[in-house]
TORDO-129722 format. One record per residue: residue number from 0; x, y, z of N, C-alpha, C in turn. Coordinates in steps of 0.001 Angstrom, whole numbers, plus 500000, padded with zeros to 6 digits. Layout:
// residues N
num_n.px_n.py_n.pz_ca.px_ca.py_ca.pz_c.px_c.py_c.pz
NUM_X_Y_Z_X_Y_Z_X_Y_Z .
...
// end
This chain:
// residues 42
num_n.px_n.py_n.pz_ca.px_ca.py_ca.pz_c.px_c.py_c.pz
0_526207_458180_220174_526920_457938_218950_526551_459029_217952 .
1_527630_459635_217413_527141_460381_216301_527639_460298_214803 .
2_527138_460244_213993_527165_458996_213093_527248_460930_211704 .
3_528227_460461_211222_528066_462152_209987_528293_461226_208238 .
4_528188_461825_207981_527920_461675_206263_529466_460846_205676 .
5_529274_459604_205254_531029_459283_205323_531061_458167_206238 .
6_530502_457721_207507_531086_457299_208332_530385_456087_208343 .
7_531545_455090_208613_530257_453352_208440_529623_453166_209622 .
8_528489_452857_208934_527774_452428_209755_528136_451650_210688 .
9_527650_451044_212728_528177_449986_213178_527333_448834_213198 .
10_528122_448084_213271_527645_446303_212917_526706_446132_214119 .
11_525511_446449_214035_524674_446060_215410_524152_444574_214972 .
12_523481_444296_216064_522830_443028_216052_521528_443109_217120 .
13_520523_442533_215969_519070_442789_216749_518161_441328_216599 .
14_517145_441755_217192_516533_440212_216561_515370_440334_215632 .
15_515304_439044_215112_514886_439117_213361_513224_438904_213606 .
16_512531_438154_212712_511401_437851_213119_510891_436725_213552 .
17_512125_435783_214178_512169_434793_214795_512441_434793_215870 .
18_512898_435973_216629_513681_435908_217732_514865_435901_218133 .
19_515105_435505_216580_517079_435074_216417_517945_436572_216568 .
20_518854_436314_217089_519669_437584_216618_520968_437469_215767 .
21_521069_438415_214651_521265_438505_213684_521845_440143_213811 .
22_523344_439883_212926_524475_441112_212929_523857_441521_211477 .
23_524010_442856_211344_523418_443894_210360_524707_443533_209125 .
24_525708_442942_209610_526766_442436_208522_526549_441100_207792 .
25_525100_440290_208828_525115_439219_207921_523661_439114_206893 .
26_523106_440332_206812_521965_440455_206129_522834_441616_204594 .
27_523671_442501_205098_523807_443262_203499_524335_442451_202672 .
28_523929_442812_201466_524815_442257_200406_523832_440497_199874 .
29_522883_439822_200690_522172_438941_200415_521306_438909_199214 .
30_520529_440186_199789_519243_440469_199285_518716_442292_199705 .
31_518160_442531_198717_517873_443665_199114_517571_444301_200183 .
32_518221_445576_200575_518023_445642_201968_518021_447051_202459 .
33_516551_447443_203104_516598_448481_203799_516308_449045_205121 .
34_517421_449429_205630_517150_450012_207011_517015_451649_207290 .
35_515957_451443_208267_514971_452138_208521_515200_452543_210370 .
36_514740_453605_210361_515036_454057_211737_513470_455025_211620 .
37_512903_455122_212809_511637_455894_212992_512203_456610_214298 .
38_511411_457921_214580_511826_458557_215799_510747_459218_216376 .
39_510693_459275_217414_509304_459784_217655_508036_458733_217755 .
40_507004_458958_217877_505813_458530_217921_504851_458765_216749 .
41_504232_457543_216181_503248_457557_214701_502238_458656_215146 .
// end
């Protein structure tokens, strides 16, 4: 996927800190919210 400046984001769905899974469309707009991507190794 290549994702450029402009382009929406896609609606993934991952799981939360319950286990639950949860669409990235039903967390914006709630409560503050930031996503974060890491790459590589700490």
């Amino acid at each position: 996927m290549n994702l450029k400046i402009g382009d929406r984001f896609p609606d993934i769905e991952l799981p939360d800190h319950e286990n639950q899974q949860v669409k990235l469309s039903e967390l914006v707009g709630k409560f503050p919210f930031i996503l974060t991507f890491y790459r590589g190794y700490w």
